[in-house]
Structure formats: structure tokens, C-alpha cells
KEFIMI-617054 format. One line per field, with one value per residue (C-alpha): residue number from 0; residue in three letters; x, y, z. Coordinates in steps of 0.02 Angstrom, whole numbers, plus 50000, padded with zeros to 5 digits. Each point is the difference from the previous one (the first is absolute). Layout:
N
pos NUM;...
code ala;...
c1 X;...
c2 Y;...
c3 Z;...
END
This chain:
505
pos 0;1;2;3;4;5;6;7;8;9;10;11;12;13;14;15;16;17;18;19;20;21;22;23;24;25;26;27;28;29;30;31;32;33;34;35;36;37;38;39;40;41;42;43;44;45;46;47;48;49;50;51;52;53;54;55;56;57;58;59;60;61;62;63;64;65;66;67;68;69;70;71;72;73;74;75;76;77;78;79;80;81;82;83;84;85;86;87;88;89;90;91;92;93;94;95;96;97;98;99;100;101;102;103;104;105;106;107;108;109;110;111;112;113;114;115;116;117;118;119;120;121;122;123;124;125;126;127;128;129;130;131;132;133;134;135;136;137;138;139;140;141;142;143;144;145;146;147;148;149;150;151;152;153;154;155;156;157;158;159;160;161;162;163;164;165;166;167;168;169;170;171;172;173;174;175;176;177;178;179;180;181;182;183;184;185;186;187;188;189;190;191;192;193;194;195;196;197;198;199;200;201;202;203;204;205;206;207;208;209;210;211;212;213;214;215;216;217;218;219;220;221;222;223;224;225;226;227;228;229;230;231;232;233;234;235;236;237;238;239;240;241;242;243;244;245;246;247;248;249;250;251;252;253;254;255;256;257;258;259;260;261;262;263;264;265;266;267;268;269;270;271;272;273;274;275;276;277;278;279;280;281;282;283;284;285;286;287;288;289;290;291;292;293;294;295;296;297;298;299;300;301;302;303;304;305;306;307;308;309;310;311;312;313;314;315;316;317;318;319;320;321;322;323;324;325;326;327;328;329;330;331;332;333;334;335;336;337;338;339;340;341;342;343;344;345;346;347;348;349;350;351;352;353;354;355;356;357;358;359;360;361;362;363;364;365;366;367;368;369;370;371;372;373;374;375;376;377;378;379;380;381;382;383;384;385;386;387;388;389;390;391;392;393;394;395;396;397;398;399;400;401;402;403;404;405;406;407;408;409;410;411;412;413;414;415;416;417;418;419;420;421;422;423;424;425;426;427;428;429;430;431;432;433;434;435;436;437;438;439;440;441;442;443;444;445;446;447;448;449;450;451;452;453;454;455;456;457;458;459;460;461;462;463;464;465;466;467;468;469;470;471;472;473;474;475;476;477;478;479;480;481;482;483;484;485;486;487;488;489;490;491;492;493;494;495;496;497;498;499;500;501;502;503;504
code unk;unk;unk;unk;unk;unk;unk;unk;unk;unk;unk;unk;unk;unk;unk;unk;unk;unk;unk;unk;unk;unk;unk;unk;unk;unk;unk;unk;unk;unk;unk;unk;unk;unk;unk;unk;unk;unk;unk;unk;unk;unk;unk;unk;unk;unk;unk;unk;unk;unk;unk;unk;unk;unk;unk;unk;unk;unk;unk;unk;unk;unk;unk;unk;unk;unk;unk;unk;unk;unk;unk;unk;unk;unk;unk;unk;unk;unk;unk;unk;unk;unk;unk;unk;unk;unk;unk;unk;unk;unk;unk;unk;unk;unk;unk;unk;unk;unk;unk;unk;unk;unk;unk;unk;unk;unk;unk;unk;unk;unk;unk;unk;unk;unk;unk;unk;unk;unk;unk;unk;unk;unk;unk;unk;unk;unk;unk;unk;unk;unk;unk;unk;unk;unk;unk;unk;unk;unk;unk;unk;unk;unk;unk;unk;unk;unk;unk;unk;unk;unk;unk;unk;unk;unk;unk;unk;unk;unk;unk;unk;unk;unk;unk;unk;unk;unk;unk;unk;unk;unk;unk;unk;unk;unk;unk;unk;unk;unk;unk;unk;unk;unk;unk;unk;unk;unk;unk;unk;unk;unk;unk;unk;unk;unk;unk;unk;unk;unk;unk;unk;unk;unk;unk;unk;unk;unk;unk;unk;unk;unk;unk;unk;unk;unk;unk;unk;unk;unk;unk;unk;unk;unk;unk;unk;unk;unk;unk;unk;unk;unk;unk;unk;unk;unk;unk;unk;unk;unk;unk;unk;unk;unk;unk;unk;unk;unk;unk;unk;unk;unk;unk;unk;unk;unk;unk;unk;unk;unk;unk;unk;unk;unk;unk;unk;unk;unk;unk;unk;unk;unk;unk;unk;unk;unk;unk;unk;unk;unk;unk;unk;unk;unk;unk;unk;unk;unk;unk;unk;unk;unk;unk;unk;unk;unk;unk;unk;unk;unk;unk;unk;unk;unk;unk;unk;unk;unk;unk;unk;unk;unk;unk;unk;unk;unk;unk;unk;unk;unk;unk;unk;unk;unk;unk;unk;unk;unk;unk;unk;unk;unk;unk;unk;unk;unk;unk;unk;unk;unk;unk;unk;unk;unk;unk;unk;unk;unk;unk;unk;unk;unk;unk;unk;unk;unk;unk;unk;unk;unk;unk;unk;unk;unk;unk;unk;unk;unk;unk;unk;unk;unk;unk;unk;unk;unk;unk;unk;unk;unk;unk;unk;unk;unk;unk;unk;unk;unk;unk;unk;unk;unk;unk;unk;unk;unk;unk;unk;unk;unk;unk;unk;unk;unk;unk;unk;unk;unk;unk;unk;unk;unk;unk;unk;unk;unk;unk;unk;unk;unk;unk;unk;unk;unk;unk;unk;unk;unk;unk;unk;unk;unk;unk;unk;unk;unk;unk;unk;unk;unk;unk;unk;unk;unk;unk;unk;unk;unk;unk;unk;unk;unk;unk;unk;unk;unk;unk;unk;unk;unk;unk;unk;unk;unk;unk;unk;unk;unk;unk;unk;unk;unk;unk;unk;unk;unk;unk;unk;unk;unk;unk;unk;unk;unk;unk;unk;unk;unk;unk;unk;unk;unk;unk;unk;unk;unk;unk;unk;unk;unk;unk;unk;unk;unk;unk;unk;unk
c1 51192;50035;50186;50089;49909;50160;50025;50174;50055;49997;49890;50125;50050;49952;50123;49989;49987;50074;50165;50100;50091;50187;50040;50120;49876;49889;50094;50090;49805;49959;50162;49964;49845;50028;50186;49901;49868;49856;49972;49990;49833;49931;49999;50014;50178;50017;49921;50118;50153;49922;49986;50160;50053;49917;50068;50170;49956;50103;49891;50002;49974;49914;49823;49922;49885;49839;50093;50173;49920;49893;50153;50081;49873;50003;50163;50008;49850;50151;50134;50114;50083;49930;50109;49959;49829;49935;50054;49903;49960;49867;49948;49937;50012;49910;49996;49864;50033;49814;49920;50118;49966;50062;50001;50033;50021;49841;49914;49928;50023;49904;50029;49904;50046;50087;49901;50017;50153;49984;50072;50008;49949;49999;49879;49990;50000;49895;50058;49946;50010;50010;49944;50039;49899;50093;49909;50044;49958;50083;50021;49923;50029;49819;50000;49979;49999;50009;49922;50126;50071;50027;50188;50061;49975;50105;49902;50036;50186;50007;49899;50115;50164;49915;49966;50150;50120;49871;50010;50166;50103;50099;49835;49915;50033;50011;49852;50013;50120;49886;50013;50065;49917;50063;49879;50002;49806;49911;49956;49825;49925;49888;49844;49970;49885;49896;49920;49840;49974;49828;49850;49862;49858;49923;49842;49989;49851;49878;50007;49875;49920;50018;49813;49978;49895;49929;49826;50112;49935;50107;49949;49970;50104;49906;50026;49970;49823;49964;50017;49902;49848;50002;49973;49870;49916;49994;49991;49929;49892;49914;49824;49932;49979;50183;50053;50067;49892;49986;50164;50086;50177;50067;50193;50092;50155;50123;50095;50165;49985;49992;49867;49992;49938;49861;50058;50188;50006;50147;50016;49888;50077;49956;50093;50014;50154;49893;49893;49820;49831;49910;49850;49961;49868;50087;50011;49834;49914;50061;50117;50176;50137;50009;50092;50133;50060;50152;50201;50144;50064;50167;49889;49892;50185;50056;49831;50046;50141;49962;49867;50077;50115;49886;49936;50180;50021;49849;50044;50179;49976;50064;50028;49818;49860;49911;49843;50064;49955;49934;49978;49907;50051;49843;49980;49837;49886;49850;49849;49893;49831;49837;49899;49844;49919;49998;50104;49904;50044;49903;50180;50030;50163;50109;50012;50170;50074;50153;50103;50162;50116;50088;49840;49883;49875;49869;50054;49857;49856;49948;49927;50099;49916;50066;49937;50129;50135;50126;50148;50186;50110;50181;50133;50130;50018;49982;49824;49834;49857;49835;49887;49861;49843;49938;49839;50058;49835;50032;49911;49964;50117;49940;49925;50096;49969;50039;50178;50120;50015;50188;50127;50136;50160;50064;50146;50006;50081;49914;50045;49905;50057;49865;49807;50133;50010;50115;49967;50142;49927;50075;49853;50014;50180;49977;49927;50072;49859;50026;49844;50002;49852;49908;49970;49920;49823;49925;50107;49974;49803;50013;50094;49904;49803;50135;50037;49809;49930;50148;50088;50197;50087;49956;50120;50181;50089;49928;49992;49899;49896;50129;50141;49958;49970;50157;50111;49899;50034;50172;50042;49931;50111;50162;49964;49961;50173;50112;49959;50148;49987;50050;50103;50015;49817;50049;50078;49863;50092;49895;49852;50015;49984;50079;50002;49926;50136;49942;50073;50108;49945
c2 49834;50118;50083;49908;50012;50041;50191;49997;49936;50162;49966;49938;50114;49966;49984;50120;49909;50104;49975;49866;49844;49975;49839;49981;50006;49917;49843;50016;50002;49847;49905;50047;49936;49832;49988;50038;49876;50137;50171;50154;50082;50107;50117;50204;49951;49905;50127;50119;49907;49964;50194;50029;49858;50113;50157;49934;49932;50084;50078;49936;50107;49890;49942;49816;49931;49888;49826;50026;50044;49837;49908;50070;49956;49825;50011;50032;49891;49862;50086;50044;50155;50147;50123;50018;49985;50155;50161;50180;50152;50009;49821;49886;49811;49946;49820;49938;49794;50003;50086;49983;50178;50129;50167;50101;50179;50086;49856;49948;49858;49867;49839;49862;49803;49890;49875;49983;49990;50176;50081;50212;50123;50178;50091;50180;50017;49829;49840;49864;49826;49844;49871;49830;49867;49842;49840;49829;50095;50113;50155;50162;50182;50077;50176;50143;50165;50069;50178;50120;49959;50076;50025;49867;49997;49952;49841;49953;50030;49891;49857;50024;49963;49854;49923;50049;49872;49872;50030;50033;49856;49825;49882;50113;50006;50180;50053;49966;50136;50110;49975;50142;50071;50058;50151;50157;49972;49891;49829;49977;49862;49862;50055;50174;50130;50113;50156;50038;50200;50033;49975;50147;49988;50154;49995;50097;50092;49906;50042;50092;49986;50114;50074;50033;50158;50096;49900;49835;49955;49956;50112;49891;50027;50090;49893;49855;50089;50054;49810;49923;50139;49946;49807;50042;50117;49880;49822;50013;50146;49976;50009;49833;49991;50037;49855;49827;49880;49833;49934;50126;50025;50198;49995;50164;50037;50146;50026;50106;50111;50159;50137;50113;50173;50014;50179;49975;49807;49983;49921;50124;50117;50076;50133;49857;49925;49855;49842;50074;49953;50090;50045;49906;50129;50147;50103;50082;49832;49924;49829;50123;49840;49810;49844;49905;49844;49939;50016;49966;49807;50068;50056;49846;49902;50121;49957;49815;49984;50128;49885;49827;50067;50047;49817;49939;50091;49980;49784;50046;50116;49940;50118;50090;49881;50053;49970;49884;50064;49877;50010;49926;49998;49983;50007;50021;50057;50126;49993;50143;49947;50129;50019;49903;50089;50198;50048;50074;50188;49947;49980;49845;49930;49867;49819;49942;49825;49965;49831;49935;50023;49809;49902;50082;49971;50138;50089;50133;50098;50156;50166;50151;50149;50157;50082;50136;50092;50104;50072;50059;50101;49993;50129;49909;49823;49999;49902;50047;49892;49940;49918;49895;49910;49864;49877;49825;49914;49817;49953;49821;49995;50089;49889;49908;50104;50150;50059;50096;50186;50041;49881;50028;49887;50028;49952;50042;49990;49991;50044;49983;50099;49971;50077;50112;49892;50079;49976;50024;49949;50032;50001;49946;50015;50210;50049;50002;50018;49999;49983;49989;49903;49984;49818;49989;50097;49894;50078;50167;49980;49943;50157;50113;49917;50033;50164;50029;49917;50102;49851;49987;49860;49830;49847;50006;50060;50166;50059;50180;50045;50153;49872;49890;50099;50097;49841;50016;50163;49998;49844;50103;50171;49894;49916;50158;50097;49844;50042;50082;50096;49890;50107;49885;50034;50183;49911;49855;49841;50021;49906;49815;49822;49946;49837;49990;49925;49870;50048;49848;49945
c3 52881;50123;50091;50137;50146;50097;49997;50119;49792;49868;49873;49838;49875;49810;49899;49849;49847;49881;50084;49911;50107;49927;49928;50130;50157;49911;49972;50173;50073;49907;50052;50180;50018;49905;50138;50152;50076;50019;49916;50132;50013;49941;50122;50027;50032;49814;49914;50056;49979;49814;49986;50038;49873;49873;50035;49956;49826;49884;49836;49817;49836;49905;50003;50017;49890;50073;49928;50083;50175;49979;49972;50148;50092;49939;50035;50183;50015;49943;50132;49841;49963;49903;49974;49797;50030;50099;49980;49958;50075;50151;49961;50109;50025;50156;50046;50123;49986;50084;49872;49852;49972;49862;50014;49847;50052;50063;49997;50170;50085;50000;50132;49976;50091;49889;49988;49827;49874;49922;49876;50019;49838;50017;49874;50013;50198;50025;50069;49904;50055;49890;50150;49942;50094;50039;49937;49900;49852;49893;50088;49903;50075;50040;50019;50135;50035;50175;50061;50063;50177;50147;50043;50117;50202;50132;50033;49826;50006;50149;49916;49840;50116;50056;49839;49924;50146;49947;49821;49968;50075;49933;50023;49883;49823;49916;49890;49798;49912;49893;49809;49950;49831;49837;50014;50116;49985;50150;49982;49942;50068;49912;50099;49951;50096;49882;50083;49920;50013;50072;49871;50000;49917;49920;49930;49810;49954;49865;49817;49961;49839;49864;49973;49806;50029;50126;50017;50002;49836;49826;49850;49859;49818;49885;49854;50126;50043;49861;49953;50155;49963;49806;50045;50142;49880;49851;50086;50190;49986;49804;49983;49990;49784;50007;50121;49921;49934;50074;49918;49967;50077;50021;49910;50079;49905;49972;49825;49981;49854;49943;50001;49845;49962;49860;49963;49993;49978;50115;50174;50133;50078;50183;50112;50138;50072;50073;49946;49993;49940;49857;49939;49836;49952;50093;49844;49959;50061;49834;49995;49963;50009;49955;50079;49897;50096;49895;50039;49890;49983;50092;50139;50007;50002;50155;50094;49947;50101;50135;50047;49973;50108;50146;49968;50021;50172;50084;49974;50074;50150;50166;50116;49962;49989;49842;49908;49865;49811;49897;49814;49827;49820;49904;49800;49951;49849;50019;49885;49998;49936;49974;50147;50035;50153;50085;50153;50132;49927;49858;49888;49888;50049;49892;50064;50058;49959;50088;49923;50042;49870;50038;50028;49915;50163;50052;50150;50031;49905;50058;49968;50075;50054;50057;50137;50043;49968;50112;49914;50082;49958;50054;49939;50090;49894;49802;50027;50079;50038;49990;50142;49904;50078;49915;50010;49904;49959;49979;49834;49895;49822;49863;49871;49875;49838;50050;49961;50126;49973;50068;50042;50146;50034;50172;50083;50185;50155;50145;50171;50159;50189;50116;49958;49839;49843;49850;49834;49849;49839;49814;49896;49803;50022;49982;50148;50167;50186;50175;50093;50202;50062;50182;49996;50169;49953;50164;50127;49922;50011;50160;50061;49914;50112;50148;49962;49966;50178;50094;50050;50014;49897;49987;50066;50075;49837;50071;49817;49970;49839;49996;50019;49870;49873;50039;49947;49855;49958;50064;49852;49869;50032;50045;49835;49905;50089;49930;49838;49901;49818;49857;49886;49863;49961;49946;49842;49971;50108;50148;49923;49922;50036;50177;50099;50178;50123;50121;50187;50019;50159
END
């Protein structure tokens, strides 16, 4: 909208609206234009007779608060008095019945048609206007925010004195009085307008990898080679007269126990602070140490319920998926009987008849024969170790007149974790073993013709010969570390008769 096209007419003068309009004008202005039959306009001529209206408003101390000059404005919108409504230094109430617009201070001026019932909020310098729409229906504020306006022209101070003889006259009822609210704060309306800050996207470099060693490839644990170079050695890579016979199954199994000096009959003793494999003819190239595989019946109760435990929560876990330990309480009776037939090293070995101690039935005859031995010695538990590779020749009964030799009663526990199974027998009531066996001798064979052709691992389990026989070894330290000294043994308790709990689950 553009000025007057007129130019004999000055152009209007704005009023400044930081200047505040007395009550008393302002009520006299409202009564004059509902007495008289048409409003003046707008003219250069109104403007400055509205100046000069100004310039003789007399000045109040005290401030006005946002609420009291929208009642006022209400007010006058009603053609009643306000004289205890607006007051306050260089305030400003500005009414435009056009645009129903509110100025509050600096804030510009915004003019807008009313074509709407609207209902003014100031927030922070911004006009907001809750437009509601007229409609059968229940009418619901919708929100929105005007951009900053220009100050008003001439043209539109013309148009505004046009509306305002239409809109303010007896035919026309005045608009609804603004509720006036209990809070200083603005009315919120039910439709709310969230501004979403702009979204960047930044791109993060990848994670690299941590690379074990400088050629990218893991160096194996020693004890853990050692291990997978002892069954590769002794199992994959015998000469043929060494290999199984047809029949013959390979047992693997580790013992905890102690290793003992010759020369000072105590446990062995190394400068080492770590788990390390010896030499057992390092000395001279003589055997220099033995193996004793027994533990105290408080130990063999500790291991007990250490493992019925691990039993227990492997059933229970929730939040960690686990591999679920299952377990066996067998009672059985060996008979040792005199050996019919040479091992393959040329050395007579006893015949094994295993019997359950409940139904008397045969479970198994066999002939065990050792194949190798690889020895450990820890200085950081109270028991060391020893790896043992076994051929187990499957053999018919010895014959019926012949009389057993030795006689063992065993009571054991046994506990199976995936290709790890644990044995904790009490032999004879005196005796007290922990043996850790590889069950799964087929994956281990498998790994080790892998291994031998070059080829990676087998399947999606993505299992390694390294890998496998590192849960092996791994079971048989943890086992040996848990171990604690028994010093009722010092004064003769540690030994005796003991009962084998079952794990409860």
C-alpha cells in the first residue's frame, strides 16, 4: 500500500509509540466516536490534532504490566472508563480497532485486517496471534507468529479511519472482553508450535581395529602352545606304529596335583613368577620329580560347591545367554584285573572293569595306555598339573576265574561345559581327584588335518585349533588358581572320609 496520491496533503505524522494516551482522552475519544454519526479521517490534519492530544498527557510514575494494558484495551474496546487500568512510565497503549493491535514498547507494529476475532500476546518483541476461526464447532485458538513489520503508511492510516466509523458504531456489537489471566505469563494456546533447531549431520570416522602386533597377527600363550604343539606332536603327527588302533578312542585329561622333588621331597620349586612347562628329564637327563594327584577332603568339599555353584548359575542366567552346565553323579566300582595282551610300547597294562555300584551292571572294559606326559608348574596356586594322553583299548571281560588285583570305590561328580568335562571323584573314601577332560577328541582331530593342509577353520562356529584348545587350557589354570591351602591338614584333619554333594539343580 502506497501514500496518498495527493501531495497538496503533508504526508501524516506517526505517532510515537512510546508516548502514553491519558485515561482521560482516551475515554473522551471513545465516547466521541460512538456520539457522532462518522469518525473523522484520518487525515494529515487528524494526525496532528492526535499529536497535539499527546503532547498534553500528563506523565505517571509507575509502570504497567502486559495484563492491565490488555484490560485497558478491552476496556475501551467496551467504551468504559480506565482510569485504574493504565498507568506507567513511557508506556504505550495503541488502539487500531482495524487491526486490534498491541504495541508493547519497542515492539513494532504490526496491522493486519480483522477479519478474524483475535486475541493479541506480546512475547519478547513478537506479536503473536491466537486467530480463532468461526465455525459450528467448538472454537480452538491456532497459533501464529508474524515477521517484523514495517511501520505504518499513510494509505494505511486512511484505510484504518475508514474501518474504524464502520466498526465502531450502535449496529455493531463490541468485540468479546479479554479474559483476563491469573498469570503475568501469556496464554499458551492448545496448538503449540515447536521449532526444531537445524539438524547437521556429521559423519564420524570408523573404528579402527586394534591390531594385536605389528604383522596383524595374535601371539599365541605359551602354555597354550606349548599345549597345541604337545597334542600335534603326540596325536596328529605320530609315526604310524604309534597311531590308535582300530578301536581305540584317545582320552585327553589334565589332573591338579602336586609335583615333588626326589632330592628334597617337597613340592618343586622354580625362580618363576609364571605357569611354565618343565622338563621331566631336565636334570642330568634323569626323571628328577614325580606327580601326586590327591587334595585334602576340605579341598575336594570347596571344589564341591564351587562347581555346583557354576552349575546353579549357568541354569539361572538371564541377562547373558550362557552355555548351560550340566552334571552326573555316578557311583561306581573299579576292578583291576592282570593284563592279558601288550600295548603297542611293548608294556603289559592291567584290565579295567568298571561296575555300577547300585546295579551291579557292566559299564565298560578297557585297557588304558599312556602315551604322554606334559607336566606344569604354577607358583601362583597351591596345585600344579599334569597333561596326560591316553589310548583306551576297548577289550572283551576277563575270564571268570581269575580274581581282581585292586579294588576302587568311586564317588563322583561329573560336570560337563561344552567340548570341557570336569571330573571330582573321592576314591575309597581317602582319596580326593580332580581331573579336567577334552571330551570332544573329533573336533580336536579335525582341527589338527586343518591346521596340517593350511586351511582356516571349519563351519560357522569359526572355532581355531589355537582357540579350542585355549578353553581347554584356560579350565584347567582357572581350576588350579581356585584352589586354596587347607590348614587343617598341618594337624592331620585335612585327610578322611567326606561326602560328595550333588549340585541341587
Amino acid at each position: 500500500m502506497s501514500y496518498d496520491t495527493d501531495r497538496s496533503t503533508p504526508p501524516p505524522q506517526i505517532p510515537n509509540p512510546n508516548r502514553r494516551r491519558s485515561t482521560m482522552d482516551i475515554s473522551s475519544m471513545l465516547a466521541d466516536s460512538a456520539d457522532s454519526p462518522a469518525a473523522p479521517n484520518m487525515n494529515g490534519e487528524g494526525w496532528a490534532e492526535r499529536t497535539a492530544i499527546e503532547e498534553r498527557e500528563a506523565e505517571v510514575d509507575d509502570d504497567v504490566g502486559l495484563d492491565e494494558r490488555m484490560e485497558a484495551v478491552d476496556a475501551m474496546a467496551d467504551g468504559e472508563k480506565v482510569e485504574d487500568l493504565v498507568g506507567g512510565e513511557e508506556s504505550a497503549v495503541v488502539l487500531h480497532d482495524d487491526a486490534n493491535v498491541v504495541d508493547y514498547r519497542n515492539a513494532p507494529l504490526r496491522v493486519a485486517p480483522d477479519t478474524t476475532n483475535t486475541d493479541i500476546k506480546i512475547e519478547e518483541g513478537l506479536v503473536v496471534r491466537d486467530t480463532v476461526e468461526s465455525s459450528g464447532r467448538d472454537e480452538r485458538p491456532t497459533r501464529q507468529m508474524n515477521a517484523p513489520a514495517h511501520p505504518v503508511n499513510a494509505g494505511q492510516a486512511t484505510a484504518g479511519g475508514e474501518q474504524r466509523k464502520s466498526s465502531i458504531s450502535d449496529s455493531t456489537p463490541p468485540p468479546a472482553k479479554r479474559k483476563r489471566s491469573d498469570s503475568s505469563v501469556a496464554h499458551t494456546p492448545s496448538r503449540q508450535t515447536t521449532v526444531h533447531p537445524p539438524t547437521t549431520t556429521t559423519s564420524s570416522p570408523p573404528k579402527r581395529r586394534l591390531e594385536p602386533t605389528i604383522t596383524n597377527q595374535p601371539v599365541i600363550n605359551p602354555i597354550t602352545e606349548a599345549v597345541c604343539n604337545f597334542f600335534y606332536t603326540a596325536i596328529h603327527a605320530a609315526p604310524p606304529h604309534l597311531q590308535p588302533p582300530p578301536g581305540a578312542t584317545i582320552e585327553i585329561e589334565a589332573k591338579l596335583g602336586k609335583l615333588i622333588d626326589f632330592d628334597t621331597g617337597q613340592r618343586v620349586y622354580l625362580p618363576v613368577l609364571t605357569d611354565v612347562v618343565i622338563d621331566e628329564f631336565g636334570r642330568n637327563e634323569k626323571k628328577w620329580f614325580r606327580f601326586e594327584a590327591d587334595m585334602t577332603q576340605r579341598q575336594h568339599r570347596d571344589y564341591n560347591e564351587f562347581l555346583n555353584k557354576q552349575v546353579q548359575e549357568s541354569h539361572l542366567s538371564r541377562s547373558t545367554p550362557r552355555a548351560q552346565i550340566e552334571y552326573k553323579h555316578l557311583r561306581q566300582i573299579d576292578k583291576f584285573y592282570p593284563a592279558t595282551s601288550s600295548s603297542s610300547s611293548g608294556k603289559l597294562n592291567r584290565t579295567r572293569v568298571s561296575v555300577d555300584k547300585k546295579t551291579g551292571e557292566v559299564l565298560e572294559v578297557i585297557v588304558k595306555e599312556k602315551i604322554a606326559d606334559l607336566h606344569v608348574y604354577s607358583p601362583t596356586s597351591i596345585f600344579d598339573w599334569r597333561l596326560t594322553i591316553n589310548y583306551e583299548h576297548r577289550v572283551p571281560p576277563p575270564p571268570p576265574h581269575l580274581a581282581p588285583t585292586a579294588q576302587r570305590d568311586k564317588d563322583r561328580m561329573q560336570y560337563t561345559h561344552q567340548h570341557i568335562q570336569v571330573d571330582l571323584t573321592q576314591v575309597d573314601r581317602k582319596t580326593h581327584e580332580l581331573e579336567v577332560e577334552l571330551s570332544d577328541i573329533v573336533k580336536l582331530r579335525d582341527l589338527m588335518r586343518r591346521v596340517s593342509q593350511g586351511q582356516g577353520p571349519e563351519g560357522g562356529d569359526g572355532v581355531t585349533f589355537e582357540g579350542f584348545v585355549q578353553v581347554f587350557v584356560d579350565n584347567v589354570r582357572m581350576l588350579a588358581r581356585q584352589g586354596r591351602e587347607d590348614l587343617g591338614s598341618a594337624h592331620g584333619q585335612g585327610h578322611g572320609a567326606g561326602r560328595v554333594e550333588d549340585a541341587g539343580w
